[in-house]
C-alpha positions as CSV (number, residue, x, y, z in Angstrom):
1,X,-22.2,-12.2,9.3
2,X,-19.6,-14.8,8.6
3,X,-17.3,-13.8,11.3
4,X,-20.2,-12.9,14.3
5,X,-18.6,-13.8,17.5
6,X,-14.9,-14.1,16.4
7,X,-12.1,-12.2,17.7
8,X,-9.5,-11.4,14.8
9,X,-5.8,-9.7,15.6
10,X,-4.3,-7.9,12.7
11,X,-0.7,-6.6,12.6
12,X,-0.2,-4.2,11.5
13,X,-2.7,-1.3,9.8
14,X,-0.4,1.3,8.7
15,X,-2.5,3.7,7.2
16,X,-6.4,4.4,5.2
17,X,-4.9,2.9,2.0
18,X,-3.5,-0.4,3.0
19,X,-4.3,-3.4,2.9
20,X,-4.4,-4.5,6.4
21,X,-6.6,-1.7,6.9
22,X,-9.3,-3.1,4.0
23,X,-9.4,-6.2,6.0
24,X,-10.2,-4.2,8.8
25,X,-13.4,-3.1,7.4
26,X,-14.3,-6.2,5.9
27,X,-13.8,-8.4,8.6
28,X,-15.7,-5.6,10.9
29,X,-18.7,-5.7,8.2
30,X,-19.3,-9.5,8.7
31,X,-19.0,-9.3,12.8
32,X,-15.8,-9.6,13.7
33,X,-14.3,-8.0,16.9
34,X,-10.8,-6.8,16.4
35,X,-7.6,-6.1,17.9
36,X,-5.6,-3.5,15.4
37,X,-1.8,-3.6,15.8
38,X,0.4,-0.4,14.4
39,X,3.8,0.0,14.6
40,X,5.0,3.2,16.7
41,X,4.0,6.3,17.8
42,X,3.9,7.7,13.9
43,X,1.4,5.8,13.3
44,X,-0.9,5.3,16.5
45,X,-3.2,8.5,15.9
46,X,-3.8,7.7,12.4
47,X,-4.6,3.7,13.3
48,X,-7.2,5.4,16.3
49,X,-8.4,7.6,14.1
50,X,-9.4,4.8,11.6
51,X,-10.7,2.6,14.2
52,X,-13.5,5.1,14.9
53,X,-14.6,4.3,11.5
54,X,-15.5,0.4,12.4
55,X,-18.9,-0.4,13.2
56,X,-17.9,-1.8,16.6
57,X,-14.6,-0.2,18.6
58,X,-12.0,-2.6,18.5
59,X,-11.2,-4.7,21.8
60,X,-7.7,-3.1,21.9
61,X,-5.1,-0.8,19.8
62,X,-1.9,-2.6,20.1
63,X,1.8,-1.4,19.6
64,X,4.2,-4.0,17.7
65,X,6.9,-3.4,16.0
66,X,8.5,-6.7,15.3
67,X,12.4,-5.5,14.9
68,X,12.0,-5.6,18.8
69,X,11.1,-9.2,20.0
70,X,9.8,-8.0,23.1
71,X,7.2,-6.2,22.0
72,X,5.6,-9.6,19.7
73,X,6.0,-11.1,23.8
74,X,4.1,-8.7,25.0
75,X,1.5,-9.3,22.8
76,X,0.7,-12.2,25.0
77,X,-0.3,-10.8,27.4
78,X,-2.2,-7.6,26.3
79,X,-4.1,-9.4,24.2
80,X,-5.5,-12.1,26.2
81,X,-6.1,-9.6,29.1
82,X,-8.3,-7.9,26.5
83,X,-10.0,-10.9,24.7
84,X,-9.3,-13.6,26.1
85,X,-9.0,-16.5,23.2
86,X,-8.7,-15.5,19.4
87,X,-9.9,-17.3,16.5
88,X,-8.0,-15.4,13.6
89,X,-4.6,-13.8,13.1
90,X,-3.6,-11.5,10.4
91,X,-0.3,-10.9,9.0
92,X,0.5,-7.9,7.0
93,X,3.9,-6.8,7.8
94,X,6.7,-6.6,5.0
95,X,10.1,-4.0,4.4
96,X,12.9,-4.1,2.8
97,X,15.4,-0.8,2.8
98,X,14.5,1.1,0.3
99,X,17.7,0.7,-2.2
100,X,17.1,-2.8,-2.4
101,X,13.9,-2.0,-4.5
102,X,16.0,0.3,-6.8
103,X,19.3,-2.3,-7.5
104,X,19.8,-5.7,-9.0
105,X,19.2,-8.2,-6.1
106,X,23.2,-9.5,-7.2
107,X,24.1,-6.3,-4.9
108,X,22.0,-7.4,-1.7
109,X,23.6,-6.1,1.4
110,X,23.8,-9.2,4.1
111,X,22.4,-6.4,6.3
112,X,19.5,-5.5,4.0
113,X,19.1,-9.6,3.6
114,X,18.6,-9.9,7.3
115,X,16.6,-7.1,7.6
116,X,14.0,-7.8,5.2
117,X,13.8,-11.7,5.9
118,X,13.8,-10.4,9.5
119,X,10.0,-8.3,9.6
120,X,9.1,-9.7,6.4
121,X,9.2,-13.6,6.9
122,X,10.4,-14.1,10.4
123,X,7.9,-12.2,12.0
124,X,4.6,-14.5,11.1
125,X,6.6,-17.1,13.2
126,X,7.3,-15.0,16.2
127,X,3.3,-13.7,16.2
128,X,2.2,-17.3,15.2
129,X,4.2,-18.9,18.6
130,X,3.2,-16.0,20.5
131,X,-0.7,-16.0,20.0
132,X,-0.3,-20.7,20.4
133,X,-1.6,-20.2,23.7
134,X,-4.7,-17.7,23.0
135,X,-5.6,-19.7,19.6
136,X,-9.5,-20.7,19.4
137,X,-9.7,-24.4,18.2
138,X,-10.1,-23.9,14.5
139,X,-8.6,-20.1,14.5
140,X,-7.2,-19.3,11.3
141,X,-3.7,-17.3,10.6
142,X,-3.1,-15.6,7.3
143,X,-0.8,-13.8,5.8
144,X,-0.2,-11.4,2.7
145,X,2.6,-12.7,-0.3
146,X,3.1,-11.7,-4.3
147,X,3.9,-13.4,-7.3
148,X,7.6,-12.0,-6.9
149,X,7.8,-15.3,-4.5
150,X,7.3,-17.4,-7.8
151,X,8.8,-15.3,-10.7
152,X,11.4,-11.9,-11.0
153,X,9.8,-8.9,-11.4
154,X,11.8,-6.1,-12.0
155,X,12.9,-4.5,-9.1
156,X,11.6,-6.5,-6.4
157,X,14.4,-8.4,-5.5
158,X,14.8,-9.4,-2.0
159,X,11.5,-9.3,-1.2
160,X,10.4,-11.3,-3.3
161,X,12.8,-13.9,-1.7
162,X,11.3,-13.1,1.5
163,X,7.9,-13.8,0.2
164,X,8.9,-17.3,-0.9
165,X,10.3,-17.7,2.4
166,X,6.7,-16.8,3.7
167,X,5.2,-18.7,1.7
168,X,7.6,-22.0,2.9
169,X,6.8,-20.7,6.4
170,X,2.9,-20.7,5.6
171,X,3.2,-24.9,4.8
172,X,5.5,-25.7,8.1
173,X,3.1,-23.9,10.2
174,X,0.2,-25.9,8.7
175,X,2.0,-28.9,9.9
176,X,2.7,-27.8,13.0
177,X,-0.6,-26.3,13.9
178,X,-2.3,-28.2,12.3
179,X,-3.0,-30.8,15.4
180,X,-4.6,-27.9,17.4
181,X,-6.8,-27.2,14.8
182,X,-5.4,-24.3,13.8
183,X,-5.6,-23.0,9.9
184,X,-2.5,-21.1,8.0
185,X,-3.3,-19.8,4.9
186,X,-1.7,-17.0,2.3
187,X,-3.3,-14.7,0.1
188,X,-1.3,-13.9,-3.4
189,X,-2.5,-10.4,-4.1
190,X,-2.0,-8.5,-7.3
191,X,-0.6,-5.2,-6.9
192,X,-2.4,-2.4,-5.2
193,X,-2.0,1.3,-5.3
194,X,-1.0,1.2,-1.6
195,X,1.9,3.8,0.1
196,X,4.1,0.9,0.3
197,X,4.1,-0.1,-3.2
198,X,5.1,2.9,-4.3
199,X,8.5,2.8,-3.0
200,X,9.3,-0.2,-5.3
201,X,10.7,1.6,-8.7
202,X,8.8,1.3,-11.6
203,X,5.6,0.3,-9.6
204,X,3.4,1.9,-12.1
205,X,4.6,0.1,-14.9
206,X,3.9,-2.9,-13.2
207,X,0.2,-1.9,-12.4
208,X,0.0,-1.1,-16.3
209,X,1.1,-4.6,-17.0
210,X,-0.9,-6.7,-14.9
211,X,-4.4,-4.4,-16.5
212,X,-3.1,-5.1,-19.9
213,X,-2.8,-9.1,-19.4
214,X,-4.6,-10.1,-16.7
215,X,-7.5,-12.5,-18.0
216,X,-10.0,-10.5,-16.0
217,X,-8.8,-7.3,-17.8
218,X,-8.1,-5.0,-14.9
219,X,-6.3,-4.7,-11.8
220,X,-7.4,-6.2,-8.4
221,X,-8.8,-4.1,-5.4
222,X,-8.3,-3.9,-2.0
223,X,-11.5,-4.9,-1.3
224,X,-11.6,-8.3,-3.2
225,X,-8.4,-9.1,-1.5
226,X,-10.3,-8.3,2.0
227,X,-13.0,-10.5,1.0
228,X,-10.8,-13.7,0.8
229,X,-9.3,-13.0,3.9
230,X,-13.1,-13.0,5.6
231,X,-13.2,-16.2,3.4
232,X,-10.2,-17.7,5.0
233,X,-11.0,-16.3,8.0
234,X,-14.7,-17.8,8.6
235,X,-15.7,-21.8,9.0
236,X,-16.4,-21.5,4.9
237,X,-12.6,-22.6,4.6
238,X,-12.4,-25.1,7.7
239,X,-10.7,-27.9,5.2
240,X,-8.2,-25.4,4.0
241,X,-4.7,-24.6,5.4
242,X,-1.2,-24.9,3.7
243,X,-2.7,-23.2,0.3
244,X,-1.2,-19.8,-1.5
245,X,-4.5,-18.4,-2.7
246,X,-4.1,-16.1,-5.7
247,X,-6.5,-12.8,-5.9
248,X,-4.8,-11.1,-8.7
249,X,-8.1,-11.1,-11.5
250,X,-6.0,-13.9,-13.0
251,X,-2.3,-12.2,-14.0
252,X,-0.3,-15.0,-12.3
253,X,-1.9,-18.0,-14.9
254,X,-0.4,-16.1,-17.8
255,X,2.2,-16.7,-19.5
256,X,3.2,-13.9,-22.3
């Protein structure tokens, strides 16, 4: 029970297949008491419904969508009347409009830029600062990036700008948390069968590729990617913050 007596937010669970949601479980399984974030009214039946599959009910089931700033201030304050202090954030929020996954990056809208930079970089800030005041000496933040932050892969494009923009963010958090106590960490996940992959063309190619040269042979799972997260999560990783932790079964060491 690595995570008995911690209380861990996670923004946002979309849906039984993500990732966000495999952290969920995982974190749940070792003790954790949660506060799930989902973004709108879509999704806030499914995110209740999967809640009900957690050994213990979470403390709270929060609304954020972080286009709207007020609702990341909010946060504030309907968390900590629900659980006071919390010792772990997690960050799994990324979009980028649709097209941008389909075109060369050379024909990036400025509005598309914005946009994905905006929910997909911008937003582990605005939830960092927000949750400052209700951070746990030693509390842990961490977030979800790619190898498309270090190398092109085909079709990823601007987000894979925004992830090395996460990933920047990730080491001037460190620093700035660091003083308090507070750990900021990123996980580099392989790619996973999740709904959101999909909508970047040629996805399945890419999960073909990484089986075919990965060193471990296969593709990562959901659940290995959860388990670092508990990792990061628990006292185990006290003396780590500011590191991009790869769980890809070994793809991004490779070279051809």
């Amino acid at each position: 029970m690595l995570l008995e007596g911690k209380r861990i937010a996670i923004f946002n669970v979309a849906n039984k297949r993500s990732i966000a949601w495999a952290i969920a479980k995982a974190m749940d399984a070792q003790g954790a008491e949660l506060v799930l974030g989902y973004q709108n009214e879509r999704t806030k039946d499914a995110v209740q419904g999967l809640a009900q599959e957690l050994t213990k009910m979470p403390a709270a089931v929060v609304p954020c969508d972080v286009a709207f700033p007020e609702q990341i201030e909010a946060l504030q304050e309907t968390v900590g009347e629900s659980v006071g202090t919390i010792h772990g954030l997690v960050h799994s929020l990324a979009y980028a409009p649709k097209n941008c996954l389909h075109h060369p990056f050379l024909f990036t809208e400025r509005e598309d830029f914005l946009t994905t930079l905006e929910i997909s970089t911008y937003s582990l800030v605005a939830l960092a600062r927000v949750f400052t005041p209700l951070f746990a000496h030693e509390a842990s933040v961490i977030t979800l990036t790619y190898l498309g932050s270090e190398k092109v892969l085909p079709n990823y494009n601007v987000m894979g700008v925004a992830k090395a923009a996460l990933e920047a963010s990730v080491r001037y958090l460190a620093h700035d948390l660091g003083p308090a106590g507070v750990r900021v960490n990123a996980i580099s996940a392989g790619p996973i069968n999740t709904v959101a992959a999909r909508g970047i063309s040629g996805f399945l190619d890419m999960l073909d590729l990484h089986q075919k040269k990965a060193p471990l042979g296969r593709n990562v799972e959901a659940r290995e990617v959860a388990d670092a997260a508990v990792f990061l999560a628990s006292d185990l990783a006290s003396g780590i913050t500011g590191e991009v932790i790869h769980v890809d079964t070994g793809y991004h060491i490779v070279g051809v």
